[in-house]
C-alpha angles and dihedrals in degrees: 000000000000111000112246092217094072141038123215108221132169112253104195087331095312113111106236121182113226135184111274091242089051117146122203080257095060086047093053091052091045089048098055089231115164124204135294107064148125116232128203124177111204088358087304119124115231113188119237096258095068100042086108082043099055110085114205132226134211105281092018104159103221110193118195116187132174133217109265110205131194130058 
């Protein structure tokens, strides 16, 4: 029986298990991301600014993507 006390979300593609209250800011601090970087939860963009407002649910997909530079 899944804990109620944790989600289970896709971070790029890798299953992480989160807290249930997890937010995409405490995702970003689990992946090792470093900035910069876009963020979309479930193929949608959040700014920056809400990442401690978005609250995540269990099988969010969080994509994390870095600029890629050159030509």
């Amino acid at each position: 029986m899944p804990d109620p006390h944790t989600i289970d979300v896709w971070i790029n593609q890798t299953p992480h298990t989160l807290p249930a209250e997890a937010t995409l800011a405490d995702a970003v601090r689990v992946s090792g991301v470093q900035p910069p970087f876009a963020a979309a939860v479930n193929l949608q963009f959040v700014p920056r600014s809400q990442y401690a407002q978005q609250r995540l649910q269990a099988q969010d997909r969080i994509e994390l993507i870095s600029p890629v530079t050159g030509g």
